[in-house]
Each structure stands twice: as structure tokens, then as C-alpha cells.
N, C-alpha and C positions, 0 to 999 in steps of 0.2 A: 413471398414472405412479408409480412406487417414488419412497420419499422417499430409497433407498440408492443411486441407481446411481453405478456405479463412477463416480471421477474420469478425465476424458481422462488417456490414457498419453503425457505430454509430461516431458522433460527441459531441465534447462539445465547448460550445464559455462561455470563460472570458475577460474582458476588451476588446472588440473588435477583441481578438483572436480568431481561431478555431485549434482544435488540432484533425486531422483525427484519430481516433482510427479503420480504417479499416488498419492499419499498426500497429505493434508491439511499445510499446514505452516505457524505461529503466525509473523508477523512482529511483532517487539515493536517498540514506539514510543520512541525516544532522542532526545527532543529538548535541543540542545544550547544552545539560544535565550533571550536572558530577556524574550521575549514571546509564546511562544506560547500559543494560549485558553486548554489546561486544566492546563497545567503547566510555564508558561517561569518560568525561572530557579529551577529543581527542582534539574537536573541540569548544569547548565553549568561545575563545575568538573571536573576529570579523575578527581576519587579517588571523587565523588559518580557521574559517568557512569560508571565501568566498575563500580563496585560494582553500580548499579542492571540494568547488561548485564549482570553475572551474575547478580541474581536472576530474571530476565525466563529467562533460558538454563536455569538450575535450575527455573524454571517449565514449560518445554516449551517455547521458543520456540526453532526454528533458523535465522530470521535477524534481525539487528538491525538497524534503519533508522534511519539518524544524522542528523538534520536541522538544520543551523545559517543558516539563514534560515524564519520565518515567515511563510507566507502564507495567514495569515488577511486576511480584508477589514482595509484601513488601516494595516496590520502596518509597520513602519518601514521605510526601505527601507537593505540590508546590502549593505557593499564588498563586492568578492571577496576581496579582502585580509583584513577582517574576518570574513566567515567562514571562509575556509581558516583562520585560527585558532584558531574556533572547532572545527572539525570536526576536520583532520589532527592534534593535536595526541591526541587521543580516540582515532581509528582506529589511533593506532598505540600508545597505553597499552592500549587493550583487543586489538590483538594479541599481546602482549609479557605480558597475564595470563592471557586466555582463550584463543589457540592460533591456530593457521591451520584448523583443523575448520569453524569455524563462517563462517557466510554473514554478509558485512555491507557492508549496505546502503545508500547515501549519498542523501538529499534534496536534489536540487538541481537549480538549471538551469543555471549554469555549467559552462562546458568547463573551464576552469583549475582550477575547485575541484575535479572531479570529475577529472583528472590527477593533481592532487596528491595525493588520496584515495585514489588508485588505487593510486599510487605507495609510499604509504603502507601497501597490503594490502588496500581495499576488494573488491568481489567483482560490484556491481551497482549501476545509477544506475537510481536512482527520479526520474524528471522530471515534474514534472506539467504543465510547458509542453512537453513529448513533441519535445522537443531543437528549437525553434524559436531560443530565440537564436542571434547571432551563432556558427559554429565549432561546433557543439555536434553536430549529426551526424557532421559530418567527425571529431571526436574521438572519438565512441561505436565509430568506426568502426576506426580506430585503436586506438582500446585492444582491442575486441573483446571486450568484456562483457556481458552480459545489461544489458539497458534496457525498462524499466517507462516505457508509451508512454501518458500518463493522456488521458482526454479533458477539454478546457476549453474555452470560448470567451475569448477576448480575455485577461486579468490580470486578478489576482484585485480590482484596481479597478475594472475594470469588467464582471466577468463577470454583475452581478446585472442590469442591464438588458439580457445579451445572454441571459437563459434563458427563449428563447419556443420553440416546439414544437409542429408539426402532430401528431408524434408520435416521439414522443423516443427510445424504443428504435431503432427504424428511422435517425431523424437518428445520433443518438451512434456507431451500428455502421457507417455512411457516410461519416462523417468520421474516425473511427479506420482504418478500412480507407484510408480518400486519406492520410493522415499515415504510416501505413504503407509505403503504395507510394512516397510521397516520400523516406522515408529510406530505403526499400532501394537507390533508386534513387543515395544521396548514399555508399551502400559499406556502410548497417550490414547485419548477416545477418537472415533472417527468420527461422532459427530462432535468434535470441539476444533476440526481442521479449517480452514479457510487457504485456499488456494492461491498462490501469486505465480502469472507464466515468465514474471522474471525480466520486462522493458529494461533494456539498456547493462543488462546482465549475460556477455557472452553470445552476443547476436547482433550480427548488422545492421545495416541500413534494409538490406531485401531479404532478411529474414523476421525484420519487424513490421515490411507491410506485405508479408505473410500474413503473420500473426496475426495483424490488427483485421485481417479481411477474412478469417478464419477462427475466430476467441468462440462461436458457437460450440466449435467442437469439441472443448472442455466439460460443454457439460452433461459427456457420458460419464466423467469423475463422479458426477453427482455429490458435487459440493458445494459451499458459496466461494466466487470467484472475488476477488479485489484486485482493483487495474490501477498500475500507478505508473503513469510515465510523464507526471508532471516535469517541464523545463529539460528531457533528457538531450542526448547527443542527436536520436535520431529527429524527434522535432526539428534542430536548427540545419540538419541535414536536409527535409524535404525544403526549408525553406529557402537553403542554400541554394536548392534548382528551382527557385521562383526566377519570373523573367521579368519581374519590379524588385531595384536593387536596392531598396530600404528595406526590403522584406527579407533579403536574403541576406543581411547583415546583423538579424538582431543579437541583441545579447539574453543573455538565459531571462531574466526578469520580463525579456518580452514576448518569451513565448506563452503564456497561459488561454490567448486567443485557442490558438493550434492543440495546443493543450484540453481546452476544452471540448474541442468538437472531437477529437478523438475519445474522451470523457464519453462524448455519444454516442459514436460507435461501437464502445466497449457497451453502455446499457442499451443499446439495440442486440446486442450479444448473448446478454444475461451477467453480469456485471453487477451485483448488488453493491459493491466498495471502489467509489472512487477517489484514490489519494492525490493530494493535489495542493500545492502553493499559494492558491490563491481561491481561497474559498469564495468568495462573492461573487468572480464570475463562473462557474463553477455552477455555485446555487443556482443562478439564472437560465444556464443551461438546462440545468435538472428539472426546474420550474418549467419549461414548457414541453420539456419530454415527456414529463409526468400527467399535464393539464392535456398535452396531447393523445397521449398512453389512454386516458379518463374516457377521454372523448369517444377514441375509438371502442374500448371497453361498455360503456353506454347504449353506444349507436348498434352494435351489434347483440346486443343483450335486450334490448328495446320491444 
């Protein structure tokens, strides 16, 4: 098996846009929170986020993912009021400096907040409850935006005792596929879906390097897939079993190393969306997978 083969030739169109996912493309991480793991309350005022979203864009990232609820395990639990505050108030500074071009992305699982956001110039709802609350398909459905359908079991409080698995590739592609048919079935379109298998959502340590050795098999969904395990638990976990013990100590801001190369494993998979912390190294990865990708694509076309 080539470690270049081309990305599935999938699109998505918001606002009049289209965003070729037959090319790799940086989702940079904007969290608007002051508690999320590796970086709440970075970015949570308006001049701090949009600056940070343009560096992330001067990086190479073409879309922004704006996330004003944390859900990390125990993560506080946020009004919808208090995050439409958080969020809309961002969505619409960073269109009013950065432009209508770029892609941007909203965290969340509210319908209201993700109206608002919408409303505001959003472009795409990343749900990682894959529009389960109350109103939340019927809304996706309604606005008619690309939606990022993640796999979870249960809230993120209880998802750690629901991660058991005969075999977890197979489970995870079973139950994306049924969450699938239930919201096509509630009005959203099936080509407006984008897939997430859910890193660091209800699955361990050996069932994410399953997963990670396995992400091919998603794409009998025949969807576009987005990987995001940027900074998670299972990163500092392989690191923890490094047998150099600066490595196996780091804290979350030093994993995007690790971070990345797995970034490459996922587009050696088919992986058109990689979300991720640290957009620049990140790009640089992308940069020689892609110059690689070219290469071989050439040589065999020749």
C-alpha cells in the first residue's frame, strides 16, 4: 500500500463557498474557554482570539474551530447564554478582520448557539455529541451547513466507563453509520456530513492505536473524514511508555511533535481534516506529505 494515495475527491459548499477536500486542510484550534486542558483562558478575550486566528491562518490553517464550552472530563458545565457570549461575539470580530474567505468553525452542541453563530458568519458545526441534544438536527437541518458528526458514547462524564470493544473499528464505523441515517432521516443532507471517529472520546489507550492503525476503514462511510487528537490523553500516554524520561513527562503543550506525525498517519488513511493546536508544525508536516504525495503521483503518471 503507498503511503501517497490520493485523498478521496469530496467537497463541502457553505455560504456560497466550496472547500476542496481532495487536498489536505489545517483546522486550527480557537478555544474560547477558560478551562480548557491545554489552553483555557489563552484566548478568551476578542483582540487575543482574533489575533491568535490570524496567526493560525498565516500558518496555513483554512479553518478555524471556535469552541466556547469545554468538554474535557469534569469541565464545568456552560449556559447557552454564556457561551453564545463567548463565541458570537469572536465570530463576528474575526469576520469583520479576517474576511468572509476563510472557513469557520463552531464547537458545540447547542442548536441556539450554533444559530447564533451562524447568524453571525459561521460556516460549519463541529458537534461531538453528533447533534443529539434537544432541536439540534432539526437546526443543522435548517441552516444547511456542513456538520462534523463525531463518535461518543454517552457525555464526556460518563464516557470513560462506556469504552469497552469487541472491536472498536468495526463498533465506532456501526454507530456513525446509524447516527448518520438518523439525522438524514431528521432533514440534514448527506452530502453536508463530515465524519469524526471520536480520539480521546470513550476509548483508550488500545483502542486508539486500533484506531489510529485502522482510520482506512471509514472510508466505506464514503464521507470526508476529520482527525483531531491534537494534545489528547492518549498522546502523553504512548509518551509515558517512552524509555527517555523527558519524553515521557511532557505536558499537553508539548505534545504537537507526536501530534503531528500521527496528523500523518491519519492523511496516509484518507483524512482530508486535520484539527490541531499548533498549526505551523502541523503545515510542515502537510508540506512534505503533500510534495511527497506530488511526487509519487508524477512518477507514476509519467
Amino acid at each position: 500500500m503507498s503511503l501517497f494515495n490520493p485523498l478521496p475527491a469530496y467537497t463541502i459548499n457553505s455560504r456560497g463557498k466550496t472547500l476542496n477536500l481532495s487536498q489536505p486542510h489545517i483546522m486550527g484550534i480557537l478555544n474560547v474557554t477558560p478551562d480548557s486542558f491545554s489552553d483555557g483562558g489563552e484566548f478568551n478575550s476578542i483582540d487575543k482570539a482574533v489575533t491568535h486566528c490570524q496567526q493560525m491562518l498565516a500558518a496555513g490553517a483554512t479553518i478555524i474551530d471556535i469552541g466556547g464550552e469545554s468538554t474535557r472530563p469534569n469541565a464545568d458545565t456552560v449556559t447557552t447564554e454564556e457561551e453564545i457570549g463567548r463565541v458570537v461575539p469572536i465570530v463576528k470580530a474575526i469576520r469583520e478582520k479576517c474576511g468572509d474567505a476563510i472557513w469557520l468553525s463552531i464547537d458545540t452542541s447547542s442548536p441556539r448557539v450554533m444559530q447564533m453563530a451562524f447568524e453571525a458568519g459561521a460556516d460549519i458545526w463541529n458537534d461531538v455529541r453528533s447533534l443529539k441534544r434537544t432541536g439540534a438536527a432539526v437546526m443543522a437541518a435548517k441552516l444547511d451547513i456542513p456538520i462534523m458528526l463525531m463518535h461518543m458514547r454517552g457525555e464526556p462524564t460518563t464516557m470513560s466507563s462506556l469504552a469497552q470493544y469487541d472491536d472498536v473499528i468495526g463498533e465506532v464505523s456501526k454507530e456513525l453509520t446509524a447516527r448518520i441515517e438518523e439525522v438524514v432521516e431528521l432533514g440534514v443532507k448527506h452530502d453536508k456530513i463530515i465524519i469524526d471517529p471520536g480520539f480521546g472520546f470513550a476509548k483508550n489507550y488500545e483502542h486508539h492505536r486500533a484506531l489510529l492503525t485502522q482510520l482506512d476503514k471509514l472510508q466505506a462511510l464514503k464521507l470526508p473524514l476529520m482527525f483531531g487528537i491534537s494534545r489528547k490523553r492518549f498522546l502523553a500516554e504512548v509518551l509515558t511508555k517512552s524509555d527517555v524520561a523527558t519524553v515521557a513527562t511532557t505536558q499537553a503543550f508539548e505534545r504537537d511533535a507526536i501530534g503531528a506525525a500521527a496528523g500523518l498517519f491519519a492523511l496516509q488513511q484518507g483524512a482530508s481534516i486535520i484539527r490541531t493546536h499548533n498549526v505551523a508544525m502541523m503545515q510542515q508536516a502537510v508540506a512534505l506529505w503533500s510534495q511527497l504525495s506530488a511526487y509519487e503521483h508524477n512518477k507514476n503518471h509519467a
